[in-house]
Structures are given as structure tokens and as C-alpha cells.
N, C-alpha and C positions, 0 to 999 in steps of 0.2 A: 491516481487518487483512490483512495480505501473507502468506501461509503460503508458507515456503520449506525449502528441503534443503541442506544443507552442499555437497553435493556437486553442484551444482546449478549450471551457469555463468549458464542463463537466469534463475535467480534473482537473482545476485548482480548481473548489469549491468540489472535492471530496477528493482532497489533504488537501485543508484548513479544512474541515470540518471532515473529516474519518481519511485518512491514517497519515496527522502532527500530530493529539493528542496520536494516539497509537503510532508510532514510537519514541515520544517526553515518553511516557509513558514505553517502554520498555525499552531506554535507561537509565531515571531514577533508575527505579528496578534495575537495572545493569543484565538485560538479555544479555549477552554477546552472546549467542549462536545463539541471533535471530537478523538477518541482515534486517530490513527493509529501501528501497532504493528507489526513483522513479530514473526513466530512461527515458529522452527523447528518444523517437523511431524516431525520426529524423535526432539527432545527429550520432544515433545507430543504425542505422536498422540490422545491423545482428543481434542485441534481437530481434529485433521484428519478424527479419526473423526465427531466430531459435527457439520460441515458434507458428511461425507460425501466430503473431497477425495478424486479417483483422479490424477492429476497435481499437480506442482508447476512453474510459482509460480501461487499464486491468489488471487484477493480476495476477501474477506467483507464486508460491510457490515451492520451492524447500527443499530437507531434504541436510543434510549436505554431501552426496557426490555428492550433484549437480543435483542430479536425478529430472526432475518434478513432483511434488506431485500432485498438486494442480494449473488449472487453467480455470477460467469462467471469459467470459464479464461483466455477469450480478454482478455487482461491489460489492463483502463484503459489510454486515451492520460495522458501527462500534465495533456490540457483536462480530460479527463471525470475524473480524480481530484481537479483541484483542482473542478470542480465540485458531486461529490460532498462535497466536504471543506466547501464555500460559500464558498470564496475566491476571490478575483481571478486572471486564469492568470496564470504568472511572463512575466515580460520575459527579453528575450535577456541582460540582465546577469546576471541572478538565476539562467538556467540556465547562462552562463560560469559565476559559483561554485562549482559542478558537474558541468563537463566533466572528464572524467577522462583524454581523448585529449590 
């Protein structure tokens, strides 16, 4: 999960740029098992509370009984998300669909 801030520029170009093409990308695959999600921590603050976030944007990783697995400030590349995620990394087309420059 991405916990981010409205207000937040670093949030929203690591969303557009990282976290939408793999999320966009595991739902394709039909990874069912892997939930990727952003989270306002404004709207939310008990995530934020309950991972403890002091900064935004951040990532959580959890296994499927909900346990924390996995979580740093210092934000996933896009290899190590789609790794995390168990997919293949995208190709330079798949992140053209994504470029927002």
C-alpha cells in the first residue's frame, strides 16, 4: 500500500510514475493475490497511525494475514515494486503508457 498526502507533490509523481504502472500492471496479469492500493493518510490516519508513518509517501507491504512484511520511506524503484508485486518489470512501452512528460 502507498500512503500519501493531498498535499504532497512527491506523492502524486510517484504514484503517476512508479506505483499506477505496476498496480495497472498486476491487475492485468490477473495477480489476484496482490492488492496494491494508495491510501490517503489524511483521510486515514489510523494507517498511518498503525504503521507508525512520520513522512509521506511510504510503502507497506503486508503477506496475506495482514502481518507487516515490508516497509521503508525510501520509496521502491519501479524493479523492486514490480518485484515485490511478483511480476515481470514493465518494458519501455508499458512505461510510455505512463509517461506523463
Amino acid at each position: 500500500m502507498l500512503i500519501t498526502a493531498p498535499y504532497c507533490g512527491s506523492c502524486k509523481q510517484y504514484f503517476l510514475r512508479v506505483f499506477e504502472p505496476v498496480m495497472a500492471q498486476t491487475k492485468w496479469l490477473g495477480r489476484e493475490n496482490v492488492k496494491l492500493e494508495r491510501i490517503d493518510g489524511m483521510e486515514h490516519p489510523e494507517v498511518a497511525r498503525k504503521y507508525n508513518i512520520l513522512s509521506v509517501p511510504a510503502v507497506v507491504v503486508e503477506d496475506d494475514t495482514k502481518k507487516q512484511t515490508f516497509m521503508r520511506t525510501a520509496l521502491p524503484t519501479q524493479e523492486e515494486l514490480c518485484e515485490l508485486a511478483y511480476i515481470p518489470p514493465l518494458t519501455a512501452k508499458e512505461n510510455h503508457d505512463y509517461d506523463i512528460c
